[in-house]
C-alpha positions as CSV (number, residue, x, y, z in Angstrom):
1,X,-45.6,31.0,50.9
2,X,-48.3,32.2,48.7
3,X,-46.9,32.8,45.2
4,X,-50.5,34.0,44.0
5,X,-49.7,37.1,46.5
6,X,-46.7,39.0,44.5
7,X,-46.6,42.0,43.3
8,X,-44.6,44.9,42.4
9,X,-43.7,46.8,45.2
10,X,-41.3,49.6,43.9
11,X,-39.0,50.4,41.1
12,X,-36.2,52.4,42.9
13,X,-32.9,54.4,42.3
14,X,-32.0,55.5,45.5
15,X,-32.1,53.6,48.7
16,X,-34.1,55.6,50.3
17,X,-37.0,54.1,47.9
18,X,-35.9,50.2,48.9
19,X,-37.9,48.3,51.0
20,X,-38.6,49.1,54.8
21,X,-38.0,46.1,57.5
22,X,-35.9,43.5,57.4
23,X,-37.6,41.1,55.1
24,X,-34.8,39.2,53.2
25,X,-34.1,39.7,50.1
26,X,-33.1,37.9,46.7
27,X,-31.1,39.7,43.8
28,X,-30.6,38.5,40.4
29,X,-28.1,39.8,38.1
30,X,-26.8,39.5,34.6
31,X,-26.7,40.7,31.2
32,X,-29.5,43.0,29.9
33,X,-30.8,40.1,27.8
34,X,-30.7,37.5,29.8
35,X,-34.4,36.8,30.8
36,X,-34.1,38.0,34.5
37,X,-37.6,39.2,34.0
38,X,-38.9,36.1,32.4
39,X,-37.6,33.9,35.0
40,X,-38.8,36.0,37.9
41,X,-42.3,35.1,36.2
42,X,-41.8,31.7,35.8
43,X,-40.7,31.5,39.4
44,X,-43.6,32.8,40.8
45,X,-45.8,31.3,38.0
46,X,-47.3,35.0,37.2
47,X,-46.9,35.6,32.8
48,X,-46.8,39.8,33.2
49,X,-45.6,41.0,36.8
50,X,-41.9,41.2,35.6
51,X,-42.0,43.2,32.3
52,X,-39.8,42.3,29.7
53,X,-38.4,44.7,27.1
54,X,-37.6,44.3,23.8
55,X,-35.1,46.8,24.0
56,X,-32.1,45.8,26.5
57,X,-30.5,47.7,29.0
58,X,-33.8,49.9,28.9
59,X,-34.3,49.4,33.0
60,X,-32.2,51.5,35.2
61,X,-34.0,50.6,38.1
62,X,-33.7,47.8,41.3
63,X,-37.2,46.4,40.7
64,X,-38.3,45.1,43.9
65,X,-41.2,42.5,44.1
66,X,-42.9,41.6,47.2
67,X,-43.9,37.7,47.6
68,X,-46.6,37.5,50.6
69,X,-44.8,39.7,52.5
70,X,-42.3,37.2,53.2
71,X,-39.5,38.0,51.2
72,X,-38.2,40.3,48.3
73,X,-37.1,39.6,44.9
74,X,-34.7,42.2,43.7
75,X,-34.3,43.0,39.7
76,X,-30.9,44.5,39.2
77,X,-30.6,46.8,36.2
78,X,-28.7,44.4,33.1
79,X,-25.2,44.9,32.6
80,X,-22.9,44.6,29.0
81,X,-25.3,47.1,27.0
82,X,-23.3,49.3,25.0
83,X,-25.9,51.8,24.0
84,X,-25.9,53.3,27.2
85,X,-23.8,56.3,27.7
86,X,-21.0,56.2,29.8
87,X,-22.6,58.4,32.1
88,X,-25.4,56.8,32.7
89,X,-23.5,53.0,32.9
90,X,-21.4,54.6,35.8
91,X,-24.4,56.0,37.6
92,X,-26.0,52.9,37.4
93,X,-22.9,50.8,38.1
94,X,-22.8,52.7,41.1
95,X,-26.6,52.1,42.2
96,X,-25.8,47.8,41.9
97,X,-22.6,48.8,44.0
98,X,-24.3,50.7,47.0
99,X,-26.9,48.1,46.9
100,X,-25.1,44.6,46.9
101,X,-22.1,46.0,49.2
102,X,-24.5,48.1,51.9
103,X,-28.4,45.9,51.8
104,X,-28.4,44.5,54.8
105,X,-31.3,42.4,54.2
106,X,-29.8,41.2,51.0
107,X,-29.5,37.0,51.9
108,X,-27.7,36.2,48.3
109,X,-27.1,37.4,45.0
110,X,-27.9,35.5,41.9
111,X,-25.9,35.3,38.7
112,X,-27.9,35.0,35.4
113,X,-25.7,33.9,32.4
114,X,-27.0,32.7,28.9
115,X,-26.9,28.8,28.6
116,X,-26.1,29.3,24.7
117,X,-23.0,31.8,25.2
118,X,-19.0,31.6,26.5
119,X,-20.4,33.7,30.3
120,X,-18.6,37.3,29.2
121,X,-15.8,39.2,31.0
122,X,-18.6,41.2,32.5
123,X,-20.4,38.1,33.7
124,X,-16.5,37.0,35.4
125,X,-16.3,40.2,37.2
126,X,-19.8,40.0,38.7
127,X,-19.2,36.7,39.8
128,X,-15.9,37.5,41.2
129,X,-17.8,40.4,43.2
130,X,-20.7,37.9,44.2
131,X,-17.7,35.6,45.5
132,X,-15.8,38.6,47.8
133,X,-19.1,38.5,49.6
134,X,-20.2,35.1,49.6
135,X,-18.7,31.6,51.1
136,X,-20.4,29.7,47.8
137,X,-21.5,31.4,44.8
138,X,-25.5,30.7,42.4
139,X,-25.3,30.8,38.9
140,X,-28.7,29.9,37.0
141,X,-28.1,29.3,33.3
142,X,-31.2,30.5,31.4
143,X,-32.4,29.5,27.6
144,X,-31.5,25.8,28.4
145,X,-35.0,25.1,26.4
146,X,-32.9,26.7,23.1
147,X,-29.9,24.4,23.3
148,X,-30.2,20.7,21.7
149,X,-30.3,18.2,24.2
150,X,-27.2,16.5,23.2
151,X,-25.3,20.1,24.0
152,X,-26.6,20.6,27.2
153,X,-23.9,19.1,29.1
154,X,-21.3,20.8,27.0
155,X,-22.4,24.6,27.7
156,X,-22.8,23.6,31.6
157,X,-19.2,22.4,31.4
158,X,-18.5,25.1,29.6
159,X,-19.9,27.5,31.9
160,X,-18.4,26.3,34.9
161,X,-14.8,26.5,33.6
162,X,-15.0,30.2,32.3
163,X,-16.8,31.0,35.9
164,X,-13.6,28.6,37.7
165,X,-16.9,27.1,39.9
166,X,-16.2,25.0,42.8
167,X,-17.9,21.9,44.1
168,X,-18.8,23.7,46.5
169,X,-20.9,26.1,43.9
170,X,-24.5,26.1,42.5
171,X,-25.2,26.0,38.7
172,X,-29.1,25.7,38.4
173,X,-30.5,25.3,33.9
174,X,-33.0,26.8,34.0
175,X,-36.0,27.1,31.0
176,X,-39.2,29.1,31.1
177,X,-41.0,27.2,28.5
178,X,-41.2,24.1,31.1
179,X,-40.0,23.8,34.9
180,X,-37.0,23.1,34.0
181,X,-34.6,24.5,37.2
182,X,-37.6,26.0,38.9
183,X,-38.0,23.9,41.7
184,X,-34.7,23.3,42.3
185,X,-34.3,27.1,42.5
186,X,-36.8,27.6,44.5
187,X,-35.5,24.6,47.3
188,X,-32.4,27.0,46.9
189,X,-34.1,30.0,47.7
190,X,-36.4,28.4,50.6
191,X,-32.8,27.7,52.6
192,X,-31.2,30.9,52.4
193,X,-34.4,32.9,53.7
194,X,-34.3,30.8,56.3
195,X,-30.9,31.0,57.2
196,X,-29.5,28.0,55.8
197,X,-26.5,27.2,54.1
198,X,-26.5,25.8,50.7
């Protein structure tokens, strides 16, 4: 796969903007500030494709990227942003909805948590939805590169008891300062478009 051909392909908010064909698909969810945009960047080694806001919760938008027209990264609007209206969260709680439960070409969703932070009660209840649909869950713990060494460990415990994962279940650290996680996500990402189990 050539990472060098990515781009942005569309940044929709109905399905009938999503992709056409039956190229799989990769989501990634998680808090508005958890650097889902700077570790779709770092994935595919590219510093502005994914923009990153200053502001969280500004995207309301699935922000699809095509990858060599081999597969699609999906950007799922952040979660646990109180300034949005209530309105507007429910719309857009809907949008994720329609979108993880009906996507056929949807091969796995990904849970983004913060390395540094307890994951929240919203972060629980994604993770519980990820796991009504999938046999084994992905979480990838960003902002491991702002931890001290020493506490690394700790917060991955930590993570995995608040988030009750399994043996069974993938936690990936993951840093966008280094390569920290990025190949190992990436091995994880090569098997399911293929087909595989992880």
């Amino acid at each position: 796969m050539n990472l060098h051909n990515a781009s942005i392909y569309i940044s929709a908010v109905s399905p009938a903007q999503y992709p056409k064909g039956m190229l799989p698909e990769i989501a990634f969810a998680g808090r508005s500030n958890v650097g889902k945009s700077s570790m779709i960047n770092k994935l595919l080694n590219r510093k502005g494709l994914a923009r990153t806001s200053q502001k969280p919760g500004k995207t309301a938008t699935i922000n699809f990227y095509n990858i060599d027209d081999k597969l699609f990264f999906a950007d799922l609007p952040g979660y646990g942003y109180a300034v949005r209206s209530h309105s507007e969260t429910k719309k857009w709680g809907g949008m994720i909805e329609e979108y993880l439960s009906d996507r056929e070409q949807l091969a796995a969703t990904i849970l983004l948590v913060d390395s540094r932070h307890k994951p929240s009660q919203d972060d629980i209840t994604m993770l519980d939805w990820i796991r009504h649909y999938y046999e084994n869950v992905i979480v990838v713990a960003t902002k491991v590169d702002k931890l001290k060494t020493r506490d690394i460990p700790y917060q991955l415990d930590m993570i995995k008891d608040v988030l009750s994962l399994t043996e069974d279940d993938i936690l990936i650290p993951f840093s966008v300062n280094d390569n920290e996680g990025r190949i190992s996500l990436w091995d994880v990402i090569n098997l399911l478009i293929a087909g595989d189990k992880y």
